[in-house]
Backbone bond lengths (Angstrom), bond angles and torsions (degrees), N, CA, C in turn:
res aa  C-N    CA-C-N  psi(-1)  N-CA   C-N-CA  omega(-1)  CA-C   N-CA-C  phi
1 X - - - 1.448 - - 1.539 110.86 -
2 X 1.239 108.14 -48.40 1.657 108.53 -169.85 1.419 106.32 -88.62
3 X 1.647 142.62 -7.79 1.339 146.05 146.30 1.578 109.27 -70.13
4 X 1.686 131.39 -1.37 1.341 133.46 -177.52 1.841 89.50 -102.36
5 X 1.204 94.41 -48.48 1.687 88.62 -167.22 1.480 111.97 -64.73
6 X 1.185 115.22 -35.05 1.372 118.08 167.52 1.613 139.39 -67.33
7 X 1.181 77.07 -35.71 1.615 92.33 154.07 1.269 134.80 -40.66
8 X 1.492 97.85 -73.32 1.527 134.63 161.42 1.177 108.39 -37.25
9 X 1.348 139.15 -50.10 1.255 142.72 -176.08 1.657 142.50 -109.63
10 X 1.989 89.82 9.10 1.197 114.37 174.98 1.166 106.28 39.54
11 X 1.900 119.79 84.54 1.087 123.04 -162.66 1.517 76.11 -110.50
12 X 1.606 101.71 148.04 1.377 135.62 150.27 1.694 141.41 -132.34
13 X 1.126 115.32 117.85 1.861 103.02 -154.74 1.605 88.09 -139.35
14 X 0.981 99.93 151.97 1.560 127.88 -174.36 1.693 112.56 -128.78
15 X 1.192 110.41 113.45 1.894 115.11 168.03 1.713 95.00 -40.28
16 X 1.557 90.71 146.22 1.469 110.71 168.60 1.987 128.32 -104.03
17 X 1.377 82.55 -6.02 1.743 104.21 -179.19 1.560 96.78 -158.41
18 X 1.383 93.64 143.82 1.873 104.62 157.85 1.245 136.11 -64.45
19 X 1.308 112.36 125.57 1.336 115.53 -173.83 2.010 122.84 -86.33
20 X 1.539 114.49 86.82 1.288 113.20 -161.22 1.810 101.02 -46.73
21 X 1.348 117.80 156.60 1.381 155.80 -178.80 2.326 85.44 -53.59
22 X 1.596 88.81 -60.01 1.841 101.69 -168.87 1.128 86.27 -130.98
23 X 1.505 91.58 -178.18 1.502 117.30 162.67 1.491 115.39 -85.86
24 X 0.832 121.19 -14.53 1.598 142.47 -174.94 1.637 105.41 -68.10
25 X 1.501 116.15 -5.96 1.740 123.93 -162.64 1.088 98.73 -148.04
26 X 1.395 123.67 13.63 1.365 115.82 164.35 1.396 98.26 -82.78
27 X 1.301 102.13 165.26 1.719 144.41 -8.46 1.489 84.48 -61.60
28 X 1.246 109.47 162.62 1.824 137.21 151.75 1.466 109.49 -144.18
29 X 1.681 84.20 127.38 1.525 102.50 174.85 1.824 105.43 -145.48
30 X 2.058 84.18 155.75 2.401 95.82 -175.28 1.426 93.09 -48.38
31 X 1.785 104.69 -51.15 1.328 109.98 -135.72 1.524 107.44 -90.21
32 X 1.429 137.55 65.03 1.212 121.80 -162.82 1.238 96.21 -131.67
33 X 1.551 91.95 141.12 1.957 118.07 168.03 1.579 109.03 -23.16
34 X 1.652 110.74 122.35 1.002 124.77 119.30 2.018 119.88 21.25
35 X 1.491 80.62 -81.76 1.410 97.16 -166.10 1.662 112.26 -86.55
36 X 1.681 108.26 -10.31 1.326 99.66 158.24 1.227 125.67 -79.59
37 X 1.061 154.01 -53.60 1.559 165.31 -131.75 1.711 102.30 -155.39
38 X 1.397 113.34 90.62 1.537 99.37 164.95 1.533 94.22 -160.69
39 X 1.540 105.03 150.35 1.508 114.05 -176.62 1.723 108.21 -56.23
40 X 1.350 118.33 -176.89 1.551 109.02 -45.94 1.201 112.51 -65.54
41 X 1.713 146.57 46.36 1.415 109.90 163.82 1.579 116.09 -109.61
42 X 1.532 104.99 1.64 1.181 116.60 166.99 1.620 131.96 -78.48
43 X 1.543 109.76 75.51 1.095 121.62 -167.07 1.596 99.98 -142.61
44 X 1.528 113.36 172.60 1.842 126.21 177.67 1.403 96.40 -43.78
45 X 1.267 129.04 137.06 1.467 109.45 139.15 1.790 130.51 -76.41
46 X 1.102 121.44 -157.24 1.088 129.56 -169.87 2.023 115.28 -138.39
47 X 1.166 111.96 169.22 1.595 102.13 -176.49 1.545 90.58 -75.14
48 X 1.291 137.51 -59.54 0.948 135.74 -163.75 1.506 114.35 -68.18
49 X 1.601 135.85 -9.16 1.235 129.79 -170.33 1.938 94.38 -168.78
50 X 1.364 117.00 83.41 1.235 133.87 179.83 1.499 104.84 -55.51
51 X 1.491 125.17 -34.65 1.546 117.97 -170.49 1.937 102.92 40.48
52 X 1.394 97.29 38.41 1.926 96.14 146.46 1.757 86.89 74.36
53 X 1.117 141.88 -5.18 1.809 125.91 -142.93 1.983 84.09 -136.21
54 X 1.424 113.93 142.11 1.043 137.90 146.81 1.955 116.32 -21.12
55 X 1.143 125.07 75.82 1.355 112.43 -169.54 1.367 139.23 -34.94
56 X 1.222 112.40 -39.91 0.952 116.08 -172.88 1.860 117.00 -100.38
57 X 1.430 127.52 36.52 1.217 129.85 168.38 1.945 98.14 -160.60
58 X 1.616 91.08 170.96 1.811 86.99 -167.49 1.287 80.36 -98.88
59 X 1.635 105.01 157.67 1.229 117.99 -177.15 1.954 137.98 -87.46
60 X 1.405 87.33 -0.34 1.459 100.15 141.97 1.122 139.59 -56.66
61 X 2.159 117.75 145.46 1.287 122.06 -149.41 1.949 91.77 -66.37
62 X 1.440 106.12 156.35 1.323 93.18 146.12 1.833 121.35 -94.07
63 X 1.284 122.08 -23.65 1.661 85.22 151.52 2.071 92.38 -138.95
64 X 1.289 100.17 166.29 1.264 99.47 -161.68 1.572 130.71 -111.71
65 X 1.411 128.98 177.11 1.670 88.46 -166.01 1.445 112.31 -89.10
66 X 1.347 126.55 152.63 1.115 150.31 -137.58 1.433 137.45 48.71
67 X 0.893 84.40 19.25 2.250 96.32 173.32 1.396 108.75 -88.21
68 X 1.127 107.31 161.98 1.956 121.43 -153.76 1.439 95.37 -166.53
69 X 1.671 91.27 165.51 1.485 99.45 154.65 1.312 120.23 -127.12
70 X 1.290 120.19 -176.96 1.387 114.57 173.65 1.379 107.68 -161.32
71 X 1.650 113.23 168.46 1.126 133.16 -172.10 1.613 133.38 -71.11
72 X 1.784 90.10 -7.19 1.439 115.51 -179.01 1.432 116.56 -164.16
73 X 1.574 132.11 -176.70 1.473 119.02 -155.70 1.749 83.49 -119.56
74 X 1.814 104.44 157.53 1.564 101.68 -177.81 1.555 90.62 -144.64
75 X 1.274 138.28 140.70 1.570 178.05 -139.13 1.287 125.66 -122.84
76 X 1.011 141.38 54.78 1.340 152.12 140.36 1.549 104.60 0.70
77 X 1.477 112.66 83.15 1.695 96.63 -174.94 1.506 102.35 -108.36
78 X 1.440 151.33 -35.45 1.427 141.31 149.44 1.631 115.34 -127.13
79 X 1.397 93.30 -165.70 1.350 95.50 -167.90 1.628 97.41 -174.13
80 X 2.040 103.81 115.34 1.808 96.07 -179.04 1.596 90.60 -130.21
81 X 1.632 101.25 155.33 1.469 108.64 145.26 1.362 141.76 -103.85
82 X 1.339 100.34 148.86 1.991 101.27 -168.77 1.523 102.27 -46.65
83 X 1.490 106.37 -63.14 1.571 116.80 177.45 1.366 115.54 -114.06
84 X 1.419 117.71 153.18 1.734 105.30 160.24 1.038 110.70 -112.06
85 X 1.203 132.89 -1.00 1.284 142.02 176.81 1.574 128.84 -117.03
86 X 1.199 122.04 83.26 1.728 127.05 -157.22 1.834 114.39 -110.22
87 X 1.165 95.26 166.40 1.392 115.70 177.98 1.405 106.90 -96.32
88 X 1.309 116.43 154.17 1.782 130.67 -175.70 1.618 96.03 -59.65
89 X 1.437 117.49 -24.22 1.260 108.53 -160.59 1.697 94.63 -92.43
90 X 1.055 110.61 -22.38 1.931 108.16 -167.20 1.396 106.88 -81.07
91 X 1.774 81.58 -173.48 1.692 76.85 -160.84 1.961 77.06 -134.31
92 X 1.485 108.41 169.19 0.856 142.29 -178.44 1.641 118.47 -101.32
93 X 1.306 96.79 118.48 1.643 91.12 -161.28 1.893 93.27 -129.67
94 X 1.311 124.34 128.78 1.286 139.50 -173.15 1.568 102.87 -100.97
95 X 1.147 128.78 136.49 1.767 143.23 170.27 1.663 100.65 -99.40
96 X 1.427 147.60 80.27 1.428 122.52 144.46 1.269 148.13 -96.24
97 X 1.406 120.50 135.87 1.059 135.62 -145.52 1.885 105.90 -87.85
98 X 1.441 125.14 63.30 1.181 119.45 178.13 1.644 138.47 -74.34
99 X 1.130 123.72 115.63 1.565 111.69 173.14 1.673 124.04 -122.28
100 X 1.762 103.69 145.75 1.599 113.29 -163.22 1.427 97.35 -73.46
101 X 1.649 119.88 100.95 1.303 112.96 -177.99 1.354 128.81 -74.08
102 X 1.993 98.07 -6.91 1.715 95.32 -167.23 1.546 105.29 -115.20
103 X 1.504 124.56 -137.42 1.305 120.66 -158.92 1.368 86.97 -133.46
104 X 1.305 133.63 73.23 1.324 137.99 144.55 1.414 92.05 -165.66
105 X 1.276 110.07 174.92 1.754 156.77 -168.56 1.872 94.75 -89.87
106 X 1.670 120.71 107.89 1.158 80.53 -177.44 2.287 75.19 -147.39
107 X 1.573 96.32 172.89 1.894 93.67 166.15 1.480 87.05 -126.22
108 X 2.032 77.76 149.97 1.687 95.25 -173.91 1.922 78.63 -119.52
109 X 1.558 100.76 154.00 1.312 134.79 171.30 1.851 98.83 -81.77
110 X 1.403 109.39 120.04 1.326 112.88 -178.02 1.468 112.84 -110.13
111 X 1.281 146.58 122.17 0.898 128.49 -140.29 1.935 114.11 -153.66
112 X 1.252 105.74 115.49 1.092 119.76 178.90 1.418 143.66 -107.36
113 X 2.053 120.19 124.69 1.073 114.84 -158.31 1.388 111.55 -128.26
114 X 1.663 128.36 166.71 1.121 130.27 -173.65 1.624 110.55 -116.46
115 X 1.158 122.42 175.98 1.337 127.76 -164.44 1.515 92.53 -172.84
116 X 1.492 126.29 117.79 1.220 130.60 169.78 1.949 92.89 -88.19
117 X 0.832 117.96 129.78 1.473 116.44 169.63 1.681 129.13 -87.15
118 X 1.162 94.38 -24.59 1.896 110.32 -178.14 1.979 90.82 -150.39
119 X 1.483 92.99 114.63 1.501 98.05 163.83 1.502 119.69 -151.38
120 X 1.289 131.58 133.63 1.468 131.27 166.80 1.779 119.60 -8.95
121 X 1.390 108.90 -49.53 1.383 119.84 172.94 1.154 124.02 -120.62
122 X 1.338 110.44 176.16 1.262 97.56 164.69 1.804 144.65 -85.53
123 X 1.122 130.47 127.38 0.769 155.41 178.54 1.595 140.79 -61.60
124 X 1.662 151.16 138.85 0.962 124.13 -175.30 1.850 98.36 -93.21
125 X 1.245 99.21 168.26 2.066 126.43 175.93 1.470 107.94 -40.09
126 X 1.717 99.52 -49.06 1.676 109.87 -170.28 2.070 93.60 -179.90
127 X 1.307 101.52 136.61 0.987 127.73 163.95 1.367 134.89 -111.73
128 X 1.470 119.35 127.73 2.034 104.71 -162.33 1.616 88.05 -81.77
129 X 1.353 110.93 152.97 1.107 116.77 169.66 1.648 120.31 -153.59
130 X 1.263 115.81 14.49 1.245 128.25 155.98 1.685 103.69 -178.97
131 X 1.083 100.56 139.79 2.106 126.63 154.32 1.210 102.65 -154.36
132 X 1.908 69.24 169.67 1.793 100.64 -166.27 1.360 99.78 -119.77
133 X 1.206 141.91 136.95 1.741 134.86 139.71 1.224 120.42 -72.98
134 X 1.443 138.28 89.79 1.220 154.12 168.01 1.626 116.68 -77.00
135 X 1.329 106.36 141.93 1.662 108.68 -153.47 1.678 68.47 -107.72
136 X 1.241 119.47 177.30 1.420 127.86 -162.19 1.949 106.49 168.13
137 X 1.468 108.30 100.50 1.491 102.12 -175.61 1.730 114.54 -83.83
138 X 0.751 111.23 146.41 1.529 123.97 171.66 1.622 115.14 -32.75
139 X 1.268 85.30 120.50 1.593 127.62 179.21 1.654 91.06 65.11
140 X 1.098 158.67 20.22 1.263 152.70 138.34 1.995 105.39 -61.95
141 X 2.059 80.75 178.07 1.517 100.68 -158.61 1.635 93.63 -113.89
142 X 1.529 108.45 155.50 1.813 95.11 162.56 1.598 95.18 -137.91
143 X 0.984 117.74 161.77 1.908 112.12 157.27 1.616 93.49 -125.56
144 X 1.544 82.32 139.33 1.469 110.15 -174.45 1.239 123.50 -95.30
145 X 1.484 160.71 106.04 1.629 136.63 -161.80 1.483 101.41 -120.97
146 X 1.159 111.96 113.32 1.430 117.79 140.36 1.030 155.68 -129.73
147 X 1.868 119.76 154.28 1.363 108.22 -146.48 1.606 112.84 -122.48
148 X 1.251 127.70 163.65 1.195 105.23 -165.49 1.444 100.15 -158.41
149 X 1.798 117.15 91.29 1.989 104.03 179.75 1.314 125.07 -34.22
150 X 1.336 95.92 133.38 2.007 86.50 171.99 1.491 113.86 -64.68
151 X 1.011 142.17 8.94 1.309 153.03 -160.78 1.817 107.96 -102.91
152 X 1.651 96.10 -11.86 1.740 101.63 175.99 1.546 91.91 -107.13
153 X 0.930 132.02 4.42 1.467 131.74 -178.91 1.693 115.23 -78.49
154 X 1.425 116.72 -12.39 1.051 133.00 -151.85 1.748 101.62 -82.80
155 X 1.294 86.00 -169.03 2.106 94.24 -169.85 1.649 99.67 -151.81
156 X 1.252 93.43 168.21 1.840 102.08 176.18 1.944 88.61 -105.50
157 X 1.466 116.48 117.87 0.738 108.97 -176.90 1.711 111.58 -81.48
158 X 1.770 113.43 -148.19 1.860 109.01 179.66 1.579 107.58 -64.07
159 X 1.201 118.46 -15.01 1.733 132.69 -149.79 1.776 103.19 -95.58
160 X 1.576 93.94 -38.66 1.999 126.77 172.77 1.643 86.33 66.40
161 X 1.869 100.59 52.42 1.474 123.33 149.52 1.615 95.01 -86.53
162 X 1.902 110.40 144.13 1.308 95.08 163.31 1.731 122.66 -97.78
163 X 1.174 138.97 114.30 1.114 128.20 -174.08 1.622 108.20 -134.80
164 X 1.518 102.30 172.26 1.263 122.13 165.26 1.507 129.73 -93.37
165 X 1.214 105.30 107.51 1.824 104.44 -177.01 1.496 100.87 -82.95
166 X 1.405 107.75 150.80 1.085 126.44 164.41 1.672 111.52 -60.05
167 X 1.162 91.42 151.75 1.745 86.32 167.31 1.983 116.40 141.61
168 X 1.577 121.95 -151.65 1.060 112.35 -176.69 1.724 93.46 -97.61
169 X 1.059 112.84 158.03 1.304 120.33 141.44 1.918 130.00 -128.83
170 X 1.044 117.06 131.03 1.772 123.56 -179.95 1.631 95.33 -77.05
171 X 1.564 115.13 120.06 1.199 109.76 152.14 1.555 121.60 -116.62
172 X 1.064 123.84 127.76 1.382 133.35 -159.78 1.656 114.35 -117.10
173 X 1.377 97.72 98.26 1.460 105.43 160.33 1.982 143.91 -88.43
174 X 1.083 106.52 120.28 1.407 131.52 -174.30 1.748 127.97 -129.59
175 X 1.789 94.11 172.43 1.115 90.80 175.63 1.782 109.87 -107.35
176 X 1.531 103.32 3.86 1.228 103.82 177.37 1.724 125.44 -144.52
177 X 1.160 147.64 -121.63 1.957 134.99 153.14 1.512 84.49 -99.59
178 X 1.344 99.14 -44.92 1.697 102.90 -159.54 1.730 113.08 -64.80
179 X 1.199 106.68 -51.01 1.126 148.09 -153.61 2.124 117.84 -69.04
180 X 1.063 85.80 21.21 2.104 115.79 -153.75 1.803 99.58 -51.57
181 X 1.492 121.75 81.82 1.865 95.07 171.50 1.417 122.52 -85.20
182 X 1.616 132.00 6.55 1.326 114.72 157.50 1.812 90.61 -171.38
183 X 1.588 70.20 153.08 1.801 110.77 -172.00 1.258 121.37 -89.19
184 X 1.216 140.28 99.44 1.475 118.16 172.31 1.662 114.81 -137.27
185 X 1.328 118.29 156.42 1.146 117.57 156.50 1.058 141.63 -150.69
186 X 1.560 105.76 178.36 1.601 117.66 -149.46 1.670 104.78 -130.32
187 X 1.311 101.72 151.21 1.489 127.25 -156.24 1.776 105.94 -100.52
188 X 1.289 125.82 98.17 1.748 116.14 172.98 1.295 96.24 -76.30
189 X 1.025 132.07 159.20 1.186 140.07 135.83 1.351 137.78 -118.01
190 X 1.578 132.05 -166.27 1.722 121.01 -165.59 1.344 80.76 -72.61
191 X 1.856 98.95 -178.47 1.932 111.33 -168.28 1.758 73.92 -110.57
């Protein structure tokens, strides 16, 4: 019944938080510091050297935020930007190139993230900051656009003024945090 209704209605849903492996690795979160979680010390610990983590499992989510399932498989085939190089005032606009790879009618969650690369503070890995749910029928194509002001790009700086630094930013499109099929970036510059 509930694989008919879904069907029917080309359901698609995406986690809203990560689901840790244990409890032993909580908290887990997409969006986390740099300086919390990054190789190499982000690995199992050991009896003799815990590295902060639950010993006995790795401290990765077991599933992560924005991952789903679906009723069929979908293809990440490109991905352009309007500009790579913007003004404080512009906005950021993404082209993706999606296709229904399997044999049903299904919507994929499109999903877009940020990455300050060089900033005054610290910063999170990647932040979602816009998707789309696009319905997309079997073995067809869709292009996806999304847009995003540079004006959400911003930070609370040492002062916890909010502004926009100049600089690079990584924007990373997927169907999931984990889940990243292309990288690109874009240039703020002074206003």
């Amino acid at each position: 019944m509930v694989y008919s209704v879904c069907q029917k209605y080309h359901l698609c849903t995406r986690l809203n938080v990560s689901f840790p492996r244990s409890t032993g690795n909580t908290p887990c979160f997409y969006n986390h510091f740099v300086t919390d979680r990054e190789e190499p010390f982000d690995r199992p610990g050991t009896p003799d050297d815990s590295k902060g983590h639950y010993i006995f499992d790795i401290p990765d989510p077991l599933w992560n935020f924005g991952s789903g399932l679906s009723y069929t498989q979908f293809k990440y085939l490109n991905c352009s930007l309007k500009d790579s190089v913007l003004t404080q005032t512009g906005t950021v606009r993404v082209e993706i190139e999606v296709e229904n790879a399997g044999t049903r009618d299904g919507k994929e969650v499109v999903q877009l993230y940020v990455r300050d690369k060089f900033s005054s503070v610290a910063t999170p890995i990647q932040q979602l900051k816009a998707f789309k749910k696009e319905f997309i029928k079997a073995g067809k194509r869709s292009k996806v656009i999304l847009e995003v002001p540079v004006s959400e790009l911003g930070l609370y700086n040492d002062r916890m003024q909010y502004v926009v630094e100049p600089g690079e930013f990584e924007i990373q499109v997927g169907s999931a945090s984990d889940n990243i099929h292309f990288k690109k970036t874009v240039r703020v510059g002074k206003e």
